[in-house]
C-alpha positions as CSV (number, residue, x, y, z in Angstrom):
1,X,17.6,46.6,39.0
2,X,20.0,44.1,37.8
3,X,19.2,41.6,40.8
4,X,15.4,41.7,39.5
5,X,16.1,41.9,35.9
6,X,18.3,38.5,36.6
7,X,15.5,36.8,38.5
8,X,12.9,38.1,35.8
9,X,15.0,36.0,33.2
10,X,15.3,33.3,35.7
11,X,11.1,32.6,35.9
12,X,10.9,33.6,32.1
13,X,13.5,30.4,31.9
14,X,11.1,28.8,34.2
15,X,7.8,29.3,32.3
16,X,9.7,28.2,28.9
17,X,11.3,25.2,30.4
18,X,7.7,23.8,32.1
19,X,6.1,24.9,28.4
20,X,8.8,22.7,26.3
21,X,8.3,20.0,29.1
22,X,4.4,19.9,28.3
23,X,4.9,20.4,24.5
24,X,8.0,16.9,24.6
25,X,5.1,15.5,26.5
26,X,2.1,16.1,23.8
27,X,4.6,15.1,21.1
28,X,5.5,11.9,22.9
29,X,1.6,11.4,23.2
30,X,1.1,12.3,19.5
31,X,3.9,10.0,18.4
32,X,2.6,7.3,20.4
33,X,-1.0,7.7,19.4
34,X,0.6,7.7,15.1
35,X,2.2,4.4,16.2
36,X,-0.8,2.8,17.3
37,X,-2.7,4.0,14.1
38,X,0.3,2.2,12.3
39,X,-0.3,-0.7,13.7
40,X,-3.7,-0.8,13.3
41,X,-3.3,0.0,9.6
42,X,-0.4,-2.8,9.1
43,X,-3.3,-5.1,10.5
44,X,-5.8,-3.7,8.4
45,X,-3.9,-4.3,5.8
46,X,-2.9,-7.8,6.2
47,X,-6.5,-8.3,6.9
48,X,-7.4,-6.3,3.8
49,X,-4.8,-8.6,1.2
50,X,-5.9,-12.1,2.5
51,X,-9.7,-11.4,1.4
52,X,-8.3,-10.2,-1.6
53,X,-6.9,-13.4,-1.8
54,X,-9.3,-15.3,-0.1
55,X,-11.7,-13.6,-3.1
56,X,-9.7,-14.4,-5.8
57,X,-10.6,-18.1,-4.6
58,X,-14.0,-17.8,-4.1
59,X,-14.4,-16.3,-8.2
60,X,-12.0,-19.2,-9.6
61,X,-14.2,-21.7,-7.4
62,X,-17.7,-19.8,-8.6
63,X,-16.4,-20.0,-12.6
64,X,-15.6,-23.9,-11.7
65,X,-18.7,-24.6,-10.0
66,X,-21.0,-22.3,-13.1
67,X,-18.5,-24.5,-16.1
68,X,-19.7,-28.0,-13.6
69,X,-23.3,-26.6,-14.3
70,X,-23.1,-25.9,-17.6
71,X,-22.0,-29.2,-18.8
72,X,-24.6,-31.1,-16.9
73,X,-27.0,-29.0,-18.3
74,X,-25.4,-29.7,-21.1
75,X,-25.6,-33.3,-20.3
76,X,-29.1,-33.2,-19.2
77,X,-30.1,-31.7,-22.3
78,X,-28.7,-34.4,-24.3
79,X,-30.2,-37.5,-22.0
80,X,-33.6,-35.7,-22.9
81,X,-32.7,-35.7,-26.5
82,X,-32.1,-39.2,-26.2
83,X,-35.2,-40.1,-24.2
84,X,-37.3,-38.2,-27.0
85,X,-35.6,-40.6,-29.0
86,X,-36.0,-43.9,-27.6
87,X,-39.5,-42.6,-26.5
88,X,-40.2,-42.2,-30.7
89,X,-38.7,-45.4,-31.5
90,X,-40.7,-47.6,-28.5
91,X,-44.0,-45.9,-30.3
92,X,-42.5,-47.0,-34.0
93,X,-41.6,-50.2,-32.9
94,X,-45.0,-50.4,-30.7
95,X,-47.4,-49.0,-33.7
96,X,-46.9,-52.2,-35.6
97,X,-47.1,-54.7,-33.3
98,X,-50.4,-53.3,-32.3
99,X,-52.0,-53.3,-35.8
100,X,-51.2,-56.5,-36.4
């Protein structure tokens, strides 16, 4: 009885052992699989603060571009004004020449 109760713990210790072998290896696995994930996320994230950068630019250079346009609209509008002008002054200027 005691030689069979001894080898009965023996396997038991046998079973456990081969059971914390295959649970170390599906942590290792688990723990290699999180690390990959942080790398991917440290990339992601790299990735994801240069467009927030890289969009910062794009507004400042949008609001520099739409002030350009609005001063040569502004400019534009003021060349017609001008023209108007000129155009109403030639037809002054013309107006008496032609009744005389």
């Amino acid at each position: 009885g005691h030689e069979q109760l001894l080898k009965m713990m023996e396997e038991r210790m046998m079973d456990v052992e081969q059971k914390l072998r295959l649970v170390k290896r599906l942590l290792q696995d688990k723990v290699n699989q999180l690390k990959e994930q942080l790398s991917k996320n440290t990339k992601a994230d790299a990735i994801v603060k240069d467009l927030y950068v890289e969009n910062a630019q794009l507004l400042k250079a949008l609001e520099v571009t739409e002030q350009r346009q609005k001063t040569a609209e502004r400019k534009n509008y003021l060349l017609e004004e001008k023209i108007a002008s000129l155009n109403r002054i030639v037809k002054n200027l013309a107006s008496p020449s032609l009744k005389s």
